[in-house]
PDB file of N, CA, C and O in Angstrom:
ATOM      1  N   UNK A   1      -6.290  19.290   3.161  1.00  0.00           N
ATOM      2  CA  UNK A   1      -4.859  19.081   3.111  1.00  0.00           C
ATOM      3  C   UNK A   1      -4.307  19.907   1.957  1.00  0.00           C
ATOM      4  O   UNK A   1      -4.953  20.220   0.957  1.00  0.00           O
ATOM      5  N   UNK A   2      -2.894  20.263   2.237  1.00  0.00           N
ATOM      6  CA  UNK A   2      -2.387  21.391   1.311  1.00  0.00           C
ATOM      7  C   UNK A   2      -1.737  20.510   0.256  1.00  0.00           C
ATOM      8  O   UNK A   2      -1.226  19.443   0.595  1.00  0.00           O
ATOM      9  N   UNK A   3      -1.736  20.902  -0.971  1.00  0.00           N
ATOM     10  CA  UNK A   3      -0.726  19.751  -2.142  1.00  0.00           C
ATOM     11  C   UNK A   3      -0.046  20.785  -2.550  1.00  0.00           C
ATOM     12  O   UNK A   3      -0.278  21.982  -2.381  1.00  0.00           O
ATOM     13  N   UNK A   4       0.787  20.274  -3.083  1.00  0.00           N
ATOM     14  CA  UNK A   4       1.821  21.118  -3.862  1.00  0.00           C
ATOM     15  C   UNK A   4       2.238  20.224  -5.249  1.00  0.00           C
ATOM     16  O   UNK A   4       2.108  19.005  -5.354  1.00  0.00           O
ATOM     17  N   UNK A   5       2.836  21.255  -6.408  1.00  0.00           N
ATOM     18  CA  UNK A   5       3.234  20.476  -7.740  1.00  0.00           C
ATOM     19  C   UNK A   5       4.652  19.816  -7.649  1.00  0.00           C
ATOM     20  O   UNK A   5       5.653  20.045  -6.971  1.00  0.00           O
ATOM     21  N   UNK A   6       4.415  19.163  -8.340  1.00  0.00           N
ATOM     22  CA  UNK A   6       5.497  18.582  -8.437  1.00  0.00           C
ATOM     23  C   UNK A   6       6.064  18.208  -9.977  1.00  0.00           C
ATOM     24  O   UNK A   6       5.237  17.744 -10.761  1.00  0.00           O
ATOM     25  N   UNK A   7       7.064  18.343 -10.305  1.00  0.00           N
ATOM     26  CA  UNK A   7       7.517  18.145 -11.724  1.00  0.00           C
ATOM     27  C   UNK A   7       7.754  16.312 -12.173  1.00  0.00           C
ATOM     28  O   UNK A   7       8.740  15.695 -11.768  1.00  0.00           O
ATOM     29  N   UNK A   8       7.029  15.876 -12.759  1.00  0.00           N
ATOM     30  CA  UNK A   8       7.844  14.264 -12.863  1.00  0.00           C
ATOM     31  C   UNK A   8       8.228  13.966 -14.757  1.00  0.00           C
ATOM     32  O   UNK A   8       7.334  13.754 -15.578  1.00  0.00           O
ATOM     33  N   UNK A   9       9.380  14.010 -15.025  1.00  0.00           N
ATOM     34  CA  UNK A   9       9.842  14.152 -16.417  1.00  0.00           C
ATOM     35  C   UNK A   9       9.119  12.206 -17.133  1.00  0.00           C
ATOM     36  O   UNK A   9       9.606  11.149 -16.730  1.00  0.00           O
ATOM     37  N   UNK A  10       8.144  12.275 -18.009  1.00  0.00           N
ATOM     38  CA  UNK A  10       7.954  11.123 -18.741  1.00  0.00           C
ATOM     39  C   UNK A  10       8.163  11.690 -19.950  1.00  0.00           C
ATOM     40  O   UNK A  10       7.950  12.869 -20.230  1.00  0.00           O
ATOM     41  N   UNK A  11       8.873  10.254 -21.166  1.00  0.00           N
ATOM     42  CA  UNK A  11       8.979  10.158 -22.536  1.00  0.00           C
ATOM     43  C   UNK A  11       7.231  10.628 -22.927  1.00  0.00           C
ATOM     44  O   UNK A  11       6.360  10.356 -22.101  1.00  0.00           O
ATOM     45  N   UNK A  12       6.930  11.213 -24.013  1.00  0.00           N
ATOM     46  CA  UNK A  12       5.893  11.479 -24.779  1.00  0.00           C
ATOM     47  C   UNK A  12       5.189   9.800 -24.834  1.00  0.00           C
ATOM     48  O   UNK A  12       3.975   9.848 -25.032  1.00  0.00           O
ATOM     49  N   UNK A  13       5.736   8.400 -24.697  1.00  0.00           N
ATOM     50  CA  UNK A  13       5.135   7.475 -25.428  1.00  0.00           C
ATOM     51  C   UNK A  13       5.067   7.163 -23.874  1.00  0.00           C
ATOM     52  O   UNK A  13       3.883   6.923 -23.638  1.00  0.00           O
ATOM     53  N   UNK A  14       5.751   7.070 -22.808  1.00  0.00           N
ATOM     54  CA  UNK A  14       5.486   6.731 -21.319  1.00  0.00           C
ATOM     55  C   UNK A  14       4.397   7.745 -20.922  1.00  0.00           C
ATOM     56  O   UNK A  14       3.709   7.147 -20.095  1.00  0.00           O
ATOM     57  N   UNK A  15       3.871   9.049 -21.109  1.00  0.00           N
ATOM     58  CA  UNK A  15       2.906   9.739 -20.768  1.00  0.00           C
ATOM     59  C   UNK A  15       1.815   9.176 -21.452  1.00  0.00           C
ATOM     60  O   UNK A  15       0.999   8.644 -20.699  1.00  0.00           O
ATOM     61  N   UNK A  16       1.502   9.122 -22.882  1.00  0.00           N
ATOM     62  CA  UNK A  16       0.533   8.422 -23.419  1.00  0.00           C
ATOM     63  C   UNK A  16      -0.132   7.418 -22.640  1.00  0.00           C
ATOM     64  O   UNK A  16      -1.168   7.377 -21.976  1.00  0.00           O
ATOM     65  N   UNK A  17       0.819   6.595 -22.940  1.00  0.00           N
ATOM     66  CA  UNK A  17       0.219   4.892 -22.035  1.00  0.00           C
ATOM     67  C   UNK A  17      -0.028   4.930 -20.342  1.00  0.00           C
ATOM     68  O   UNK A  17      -0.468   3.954 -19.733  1.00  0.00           O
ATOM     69  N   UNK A  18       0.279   6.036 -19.783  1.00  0.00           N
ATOM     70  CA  UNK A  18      -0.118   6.130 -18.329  1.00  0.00           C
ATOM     71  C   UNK A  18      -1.514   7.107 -18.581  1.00  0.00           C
ATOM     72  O   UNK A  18      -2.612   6.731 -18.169  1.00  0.00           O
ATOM     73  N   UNK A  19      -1.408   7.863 -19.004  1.00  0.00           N
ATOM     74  CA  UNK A  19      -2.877   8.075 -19.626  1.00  0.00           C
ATOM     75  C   UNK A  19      -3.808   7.833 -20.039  1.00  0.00           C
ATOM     76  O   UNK A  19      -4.863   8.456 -19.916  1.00  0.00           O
ATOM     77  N   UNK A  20      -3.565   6.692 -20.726  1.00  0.00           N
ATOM     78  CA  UNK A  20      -4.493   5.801 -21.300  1.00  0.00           C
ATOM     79  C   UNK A  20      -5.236   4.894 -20.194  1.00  0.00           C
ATOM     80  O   UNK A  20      -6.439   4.727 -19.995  1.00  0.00           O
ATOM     81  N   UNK A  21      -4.258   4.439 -19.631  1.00  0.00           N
ATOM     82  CA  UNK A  21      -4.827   3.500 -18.564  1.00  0.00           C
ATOM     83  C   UNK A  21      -5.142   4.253 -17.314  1.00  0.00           C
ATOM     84  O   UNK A  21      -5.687   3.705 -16.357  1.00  0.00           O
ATOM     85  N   UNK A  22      -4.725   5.776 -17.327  1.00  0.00           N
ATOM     86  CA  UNK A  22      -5.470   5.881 -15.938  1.00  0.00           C
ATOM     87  C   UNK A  22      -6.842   6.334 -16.976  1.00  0.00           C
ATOM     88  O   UNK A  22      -7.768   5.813 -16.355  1.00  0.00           O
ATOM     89  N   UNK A  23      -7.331   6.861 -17.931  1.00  0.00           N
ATOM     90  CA  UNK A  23      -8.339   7.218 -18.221  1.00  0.00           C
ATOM     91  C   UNK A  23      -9.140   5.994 -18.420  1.00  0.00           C
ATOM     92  O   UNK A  23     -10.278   6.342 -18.733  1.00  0.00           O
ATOM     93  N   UNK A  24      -9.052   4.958 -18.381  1.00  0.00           N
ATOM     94  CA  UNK A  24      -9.922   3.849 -18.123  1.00  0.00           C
ATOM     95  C   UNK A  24     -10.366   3.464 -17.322  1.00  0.00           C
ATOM     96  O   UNK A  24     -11.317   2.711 -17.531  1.00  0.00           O
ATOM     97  N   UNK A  25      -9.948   3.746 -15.894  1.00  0.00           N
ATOM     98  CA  UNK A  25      -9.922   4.087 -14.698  1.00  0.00           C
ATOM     99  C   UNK A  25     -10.632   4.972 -14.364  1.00  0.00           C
ATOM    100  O   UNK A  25     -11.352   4.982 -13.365  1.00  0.00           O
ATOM    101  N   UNK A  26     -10.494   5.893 -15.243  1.00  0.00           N
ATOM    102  CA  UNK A  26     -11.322   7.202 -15.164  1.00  0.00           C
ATOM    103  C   UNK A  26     -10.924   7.848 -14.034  1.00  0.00           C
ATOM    104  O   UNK A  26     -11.660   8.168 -13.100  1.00  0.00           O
ATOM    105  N   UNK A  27      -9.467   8.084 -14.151  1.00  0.00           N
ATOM    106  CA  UNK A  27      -8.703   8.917 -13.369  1.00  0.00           C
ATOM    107  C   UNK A  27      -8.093  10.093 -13.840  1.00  0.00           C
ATOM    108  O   UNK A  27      -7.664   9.751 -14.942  1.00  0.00           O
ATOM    109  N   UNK A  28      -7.895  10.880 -13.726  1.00  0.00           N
ATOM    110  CA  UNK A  28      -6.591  11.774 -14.304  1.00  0.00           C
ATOM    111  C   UNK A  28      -5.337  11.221 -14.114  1.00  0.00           C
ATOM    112  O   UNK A  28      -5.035  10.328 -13.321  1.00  0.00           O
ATOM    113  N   UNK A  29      -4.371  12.026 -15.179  1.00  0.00           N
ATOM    114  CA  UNK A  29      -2.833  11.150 -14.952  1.00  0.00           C
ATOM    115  C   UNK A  29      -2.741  11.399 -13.833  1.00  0.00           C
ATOM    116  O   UNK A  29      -2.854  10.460 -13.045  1.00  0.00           O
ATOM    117  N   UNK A  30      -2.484  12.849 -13.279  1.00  0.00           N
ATOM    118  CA  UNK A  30      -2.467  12.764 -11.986  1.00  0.00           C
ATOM    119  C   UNK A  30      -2.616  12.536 -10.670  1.00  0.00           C
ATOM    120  O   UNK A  30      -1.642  12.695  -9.935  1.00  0.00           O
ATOM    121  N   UNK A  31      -3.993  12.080 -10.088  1.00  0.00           N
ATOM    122  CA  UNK A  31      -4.508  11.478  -9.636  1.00  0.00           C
ATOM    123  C   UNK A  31      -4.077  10.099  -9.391  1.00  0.00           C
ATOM    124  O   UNK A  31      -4.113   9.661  -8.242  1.00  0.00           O
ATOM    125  N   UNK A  32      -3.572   9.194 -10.615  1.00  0.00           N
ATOM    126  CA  UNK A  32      -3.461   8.178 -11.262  1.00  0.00           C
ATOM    127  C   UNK A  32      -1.689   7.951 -10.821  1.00  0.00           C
ATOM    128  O   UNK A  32      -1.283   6.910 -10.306  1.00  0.00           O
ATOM    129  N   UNK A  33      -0.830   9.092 -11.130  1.00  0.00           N
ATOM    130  CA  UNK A  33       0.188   8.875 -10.360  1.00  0.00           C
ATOM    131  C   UNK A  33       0.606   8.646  -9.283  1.00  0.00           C
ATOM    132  O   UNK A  33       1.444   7.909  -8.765  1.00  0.00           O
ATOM    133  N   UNK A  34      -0.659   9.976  -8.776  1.00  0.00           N
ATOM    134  CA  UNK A  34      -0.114  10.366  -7.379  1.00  0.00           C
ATOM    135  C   UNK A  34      -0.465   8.930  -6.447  1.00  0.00           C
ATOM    136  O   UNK A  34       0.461   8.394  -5.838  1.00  0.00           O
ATOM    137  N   UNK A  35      -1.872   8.353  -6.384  1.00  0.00           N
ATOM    138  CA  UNK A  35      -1.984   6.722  -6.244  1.00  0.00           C
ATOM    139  C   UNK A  35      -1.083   6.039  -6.214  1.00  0.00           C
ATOM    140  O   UNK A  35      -0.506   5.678  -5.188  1.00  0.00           O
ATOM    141  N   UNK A  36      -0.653   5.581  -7.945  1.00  0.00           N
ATOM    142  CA  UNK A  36       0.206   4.785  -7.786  1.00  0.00           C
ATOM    143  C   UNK A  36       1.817   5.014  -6.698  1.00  0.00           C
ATOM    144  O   UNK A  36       1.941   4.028  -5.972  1.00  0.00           O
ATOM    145  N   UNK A  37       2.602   5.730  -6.553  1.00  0.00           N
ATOM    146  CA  UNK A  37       3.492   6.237  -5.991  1.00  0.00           C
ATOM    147  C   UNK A  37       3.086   6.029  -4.079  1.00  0.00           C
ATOM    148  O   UNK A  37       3.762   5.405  -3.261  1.00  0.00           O
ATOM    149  N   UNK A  38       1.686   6.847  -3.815  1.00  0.00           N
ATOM    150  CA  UNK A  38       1.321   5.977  -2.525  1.00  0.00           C
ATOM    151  C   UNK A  38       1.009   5.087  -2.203  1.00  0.00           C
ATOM    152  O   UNK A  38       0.949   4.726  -1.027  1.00  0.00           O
ATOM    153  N   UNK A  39       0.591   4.200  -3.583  1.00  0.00           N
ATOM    154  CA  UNK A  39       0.538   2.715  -3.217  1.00  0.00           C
ATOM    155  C   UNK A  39       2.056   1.890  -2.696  1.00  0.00           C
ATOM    156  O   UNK A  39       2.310   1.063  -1.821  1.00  0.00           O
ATOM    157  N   UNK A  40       2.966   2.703  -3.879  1.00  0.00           N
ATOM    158  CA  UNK A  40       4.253   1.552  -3.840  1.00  0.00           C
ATOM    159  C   UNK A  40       5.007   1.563  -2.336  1.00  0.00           C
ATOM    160  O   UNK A  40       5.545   0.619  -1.759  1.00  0.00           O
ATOM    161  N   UNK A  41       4.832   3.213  -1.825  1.00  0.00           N
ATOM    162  CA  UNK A  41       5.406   3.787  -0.222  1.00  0.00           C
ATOM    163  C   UNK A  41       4.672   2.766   0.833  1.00  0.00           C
ATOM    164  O   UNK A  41       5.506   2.243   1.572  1.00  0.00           O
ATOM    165  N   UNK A  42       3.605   2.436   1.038  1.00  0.00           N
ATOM    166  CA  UNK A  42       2.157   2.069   1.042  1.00  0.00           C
ATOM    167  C   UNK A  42       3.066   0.395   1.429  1.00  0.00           C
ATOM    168  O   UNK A  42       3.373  -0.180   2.474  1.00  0.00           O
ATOM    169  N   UNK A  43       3.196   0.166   0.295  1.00  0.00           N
ATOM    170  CA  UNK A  43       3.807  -1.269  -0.068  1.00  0.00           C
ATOM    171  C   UNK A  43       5.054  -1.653   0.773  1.00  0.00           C
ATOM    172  O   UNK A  43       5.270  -2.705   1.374  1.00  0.00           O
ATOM    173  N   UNK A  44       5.737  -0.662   0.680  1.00  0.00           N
ATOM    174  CA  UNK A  44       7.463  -0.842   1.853  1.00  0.00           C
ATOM    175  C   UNK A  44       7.339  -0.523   2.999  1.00  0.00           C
ATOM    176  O   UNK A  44       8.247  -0.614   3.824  1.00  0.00           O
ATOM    177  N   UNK A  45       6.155  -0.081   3.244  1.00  0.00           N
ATOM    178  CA  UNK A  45       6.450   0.591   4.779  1.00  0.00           C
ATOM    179  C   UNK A  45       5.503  -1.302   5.381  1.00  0.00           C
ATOM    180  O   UNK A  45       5.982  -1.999   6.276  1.00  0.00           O
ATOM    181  N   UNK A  46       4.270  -1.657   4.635  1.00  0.00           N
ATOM    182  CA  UNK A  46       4.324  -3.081   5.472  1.00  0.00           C
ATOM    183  C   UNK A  46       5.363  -3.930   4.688  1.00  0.00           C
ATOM    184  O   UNK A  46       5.042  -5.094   4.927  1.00  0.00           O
ATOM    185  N   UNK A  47       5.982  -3.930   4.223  1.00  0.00           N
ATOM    186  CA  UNK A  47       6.917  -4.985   3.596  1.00  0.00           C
ATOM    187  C   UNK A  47       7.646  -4.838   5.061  1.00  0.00           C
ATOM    188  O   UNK A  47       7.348  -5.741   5.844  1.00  0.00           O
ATOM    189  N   UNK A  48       8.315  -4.105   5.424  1.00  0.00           N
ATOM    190  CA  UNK A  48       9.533  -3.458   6.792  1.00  0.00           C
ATOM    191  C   UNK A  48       8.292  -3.847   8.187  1.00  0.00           C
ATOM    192  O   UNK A  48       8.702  -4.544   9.115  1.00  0.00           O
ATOM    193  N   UNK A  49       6.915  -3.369   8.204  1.00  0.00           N
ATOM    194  CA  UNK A  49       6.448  -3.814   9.783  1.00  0.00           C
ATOM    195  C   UNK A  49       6.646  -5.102   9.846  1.00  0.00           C
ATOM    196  O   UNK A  49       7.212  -5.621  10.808  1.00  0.00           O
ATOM    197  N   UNK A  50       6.033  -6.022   8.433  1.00  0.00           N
ATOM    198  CA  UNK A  50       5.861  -7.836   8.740  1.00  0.00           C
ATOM    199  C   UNK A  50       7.616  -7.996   8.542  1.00  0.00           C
ATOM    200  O   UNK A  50       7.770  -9.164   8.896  1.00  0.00           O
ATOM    201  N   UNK A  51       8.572  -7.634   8.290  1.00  0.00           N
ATOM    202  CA  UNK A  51       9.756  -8.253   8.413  1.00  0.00           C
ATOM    203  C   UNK A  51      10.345  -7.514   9.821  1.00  0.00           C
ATOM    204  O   UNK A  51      11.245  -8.212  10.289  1.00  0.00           O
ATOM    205  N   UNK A  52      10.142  -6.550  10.459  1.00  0.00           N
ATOM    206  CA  UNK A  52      10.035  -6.352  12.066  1.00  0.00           C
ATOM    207  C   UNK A  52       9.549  -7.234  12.785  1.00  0.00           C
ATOM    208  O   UNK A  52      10.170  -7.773  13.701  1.00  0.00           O
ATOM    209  N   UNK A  53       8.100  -7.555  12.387  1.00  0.00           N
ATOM    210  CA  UNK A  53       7.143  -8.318  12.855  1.00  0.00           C
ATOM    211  C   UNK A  53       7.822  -9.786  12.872  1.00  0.00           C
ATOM    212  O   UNK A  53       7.518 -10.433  13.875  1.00  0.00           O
ATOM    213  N   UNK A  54       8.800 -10.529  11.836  1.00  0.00           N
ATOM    214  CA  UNK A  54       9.261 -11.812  12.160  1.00  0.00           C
ATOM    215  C   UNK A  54      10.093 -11.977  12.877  1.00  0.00           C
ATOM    216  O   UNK A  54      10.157 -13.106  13.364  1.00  0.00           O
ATOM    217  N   UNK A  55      11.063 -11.021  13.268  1.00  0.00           N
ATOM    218  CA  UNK A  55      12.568 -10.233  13.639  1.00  0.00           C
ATOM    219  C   UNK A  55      12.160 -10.888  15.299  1.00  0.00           C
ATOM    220  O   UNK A  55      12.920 -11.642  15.908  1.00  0.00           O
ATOM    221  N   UNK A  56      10.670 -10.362  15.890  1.00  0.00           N
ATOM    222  CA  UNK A  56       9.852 -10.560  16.847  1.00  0.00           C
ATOM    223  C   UNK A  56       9.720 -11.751  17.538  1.00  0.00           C
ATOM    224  O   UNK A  56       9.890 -11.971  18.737  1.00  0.00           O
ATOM    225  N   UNK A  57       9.366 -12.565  16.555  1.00  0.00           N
ATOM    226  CA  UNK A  57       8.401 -14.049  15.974  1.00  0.00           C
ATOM    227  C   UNK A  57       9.044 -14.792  17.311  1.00  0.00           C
ATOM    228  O   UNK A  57      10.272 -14.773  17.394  1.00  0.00           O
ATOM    229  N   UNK A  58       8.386 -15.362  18.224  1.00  0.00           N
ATOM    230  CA  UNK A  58       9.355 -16.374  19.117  1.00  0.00           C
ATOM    231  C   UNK A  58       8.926 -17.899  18.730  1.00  0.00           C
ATOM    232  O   UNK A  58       9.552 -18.841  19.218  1.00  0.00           O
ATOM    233  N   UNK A  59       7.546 -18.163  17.598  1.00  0.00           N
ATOM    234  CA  UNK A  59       7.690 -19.036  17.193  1.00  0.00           C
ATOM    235  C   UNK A  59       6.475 -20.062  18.175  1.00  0.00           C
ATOM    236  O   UNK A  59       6.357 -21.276  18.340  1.00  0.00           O
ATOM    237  N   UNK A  60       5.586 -18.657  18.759  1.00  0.00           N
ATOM    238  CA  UNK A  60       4.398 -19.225  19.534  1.00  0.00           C
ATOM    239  C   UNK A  60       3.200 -19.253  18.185  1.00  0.00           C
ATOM    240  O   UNK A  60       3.056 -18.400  17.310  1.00  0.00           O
ATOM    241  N   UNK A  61       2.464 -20.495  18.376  1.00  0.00           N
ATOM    242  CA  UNK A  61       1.401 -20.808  17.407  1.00  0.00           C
ATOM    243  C   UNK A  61       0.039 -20.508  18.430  1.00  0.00           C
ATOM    244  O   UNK A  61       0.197 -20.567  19.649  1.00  0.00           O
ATOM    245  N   UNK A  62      -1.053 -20.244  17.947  1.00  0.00           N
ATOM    246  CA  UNK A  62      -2.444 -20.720  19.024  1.00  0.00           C
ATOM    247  C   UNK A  62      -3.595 -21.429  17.694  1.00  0.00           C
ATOM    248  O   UNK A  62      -3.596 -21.064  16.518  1.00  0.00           O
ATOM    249  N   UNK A  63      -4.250 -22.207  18.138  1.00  0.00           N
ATOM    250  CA  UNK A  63      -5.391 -22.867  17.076  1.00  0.00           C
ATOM    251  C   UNK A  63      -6.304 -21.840  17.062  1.00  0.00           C
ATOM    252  O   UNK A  63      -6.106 -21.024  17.962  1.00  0.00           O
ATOM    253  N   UNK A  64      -7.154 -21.629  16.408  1.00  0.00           N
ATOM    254  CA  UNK A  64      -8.415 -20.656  16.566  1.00  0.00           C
ATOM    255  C   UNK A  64      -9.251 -21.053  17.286  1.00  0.00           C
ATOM    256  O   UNK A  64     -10.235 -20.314  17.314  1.00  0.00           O
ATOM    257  N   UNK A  65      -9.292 -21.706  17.752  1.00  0.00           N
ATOM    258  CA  UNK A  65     -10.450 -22.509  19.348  1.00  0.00           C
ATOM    259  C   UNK A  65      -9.322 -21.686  20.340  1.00  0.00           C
ATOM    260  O   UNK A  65      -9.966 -20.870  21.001  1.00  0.00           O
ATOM    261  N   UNK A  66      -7.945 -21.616  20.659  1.00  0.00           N
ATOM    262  CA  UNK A  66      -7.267 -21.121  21.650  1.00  0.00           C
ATOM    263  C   UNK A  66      -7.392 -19.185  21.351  1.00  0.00           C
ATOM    264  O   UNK A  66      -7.285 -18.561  22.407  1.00  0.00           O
ATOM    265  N   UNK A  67      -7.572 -18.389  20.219  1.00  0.00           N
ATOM    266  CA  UNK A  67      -7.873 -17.188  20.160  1.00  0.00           C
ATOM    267  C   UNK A  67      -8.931 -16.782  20.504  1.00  0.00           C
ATOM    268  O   UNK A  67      -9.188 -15.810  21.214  1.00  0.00           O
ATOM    269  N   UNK A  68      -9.679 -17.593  19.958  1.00  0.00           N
ATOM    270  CA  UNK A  68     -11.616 -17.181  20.154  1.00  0.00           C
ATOM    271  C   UNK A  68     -11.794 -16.972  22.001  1.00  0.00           C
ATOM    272  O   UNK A  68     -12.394 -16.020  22.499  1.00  0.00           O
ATOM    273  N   UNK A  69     -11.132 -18.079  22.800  1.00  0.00           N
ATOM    274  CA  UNK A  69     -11.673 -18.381  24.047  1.00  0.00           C
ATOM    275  C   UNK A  69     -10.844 -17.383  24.902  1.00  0.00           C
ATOM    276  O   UNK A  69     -11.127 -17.041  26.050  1.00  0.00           O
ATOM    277  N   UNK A  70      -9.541 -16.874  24.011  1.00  0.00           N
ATOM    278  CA  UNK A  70      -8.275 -15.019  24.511  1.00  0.00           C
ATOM    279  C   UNK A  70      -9.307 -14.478  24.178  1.00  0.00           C
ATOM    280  O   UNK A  70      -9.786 -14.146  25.262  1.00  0.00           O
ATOM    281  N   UNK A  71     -10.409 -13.960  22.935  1.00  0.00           N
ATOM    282  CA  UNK A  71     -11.127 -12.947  22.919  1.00  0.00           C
ATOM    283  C   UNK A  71     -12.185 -13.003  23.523  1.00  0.00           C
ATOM    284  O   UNK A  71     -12.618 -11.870  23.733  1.00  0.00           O
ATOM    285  N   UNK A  72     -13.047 -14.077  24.048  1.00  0.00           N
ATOM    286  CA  UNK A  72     -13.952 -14.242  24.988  1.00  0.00           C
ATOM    287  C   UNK A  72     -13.501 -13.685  26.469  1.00  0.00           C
ATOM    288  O   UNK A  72     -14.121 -12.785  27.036  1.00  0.00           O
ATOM    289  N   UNK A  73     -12.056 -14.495  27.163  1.00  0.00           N
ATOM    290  CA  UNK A  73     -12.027 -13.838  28.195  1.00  0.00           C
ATOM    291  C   UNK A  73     -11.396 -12.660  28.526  1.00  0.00           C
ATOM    292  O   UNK A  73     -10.994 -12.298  29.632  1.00  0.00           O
ATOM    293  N   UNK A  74     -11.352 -12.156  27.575  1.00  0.00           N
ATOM    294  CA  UNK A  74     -10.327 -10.627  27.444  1.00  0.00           C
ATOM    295  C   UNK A  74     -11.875  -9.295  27.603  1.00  0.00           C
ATOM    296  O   UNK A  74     -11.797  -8.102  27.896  1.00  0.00           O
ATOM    297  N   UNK A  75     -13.063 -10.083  27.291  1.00  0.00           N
ATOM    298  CA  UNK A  75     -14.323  -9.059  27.547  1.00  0.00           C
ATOM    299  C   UNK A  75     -14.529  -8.778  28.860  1.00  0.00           C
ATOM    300  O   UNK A  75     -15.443  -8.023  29.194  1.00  0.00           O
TER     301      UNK A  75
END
């Protein structure tokens, strides 16, 4: 996959401390950013499917004795 740079402006004392902790990690800052940032995207995109997903909801329950015996006869 192709990457490209990207500029992200931190204070001298906000670069430090993201450094610090990704090097405990034993990450690079970068690395360490680039993570965090796909975690948070990562984070909203299921935050938005499960609130689609309730939008859905008609409010049918099954016990797990009633799933097990859907995945038995679904073979």
């Amino acid at each position: 996959m192709a990457m490209s740079a990207t500029a992200i402006r931190f204070d001298d004392g906000e670069k430090d401390w993201i450094q610090s902790y990704a090097s405990v990690l034993g990450m690079s800052f970068s690395e360490f950013v680039r993570n965090a940032a796909l975690d948070k995207v990562e984070e909203a995109a299921d935050i938005k499917a499960y609130n689609e997903a309730l939008m859905e909801d008609d409010g049918t329950r099954y016990s797990m004795d009633d799933v097990m015996r859907m995945a038995m006869e679904a073979e």
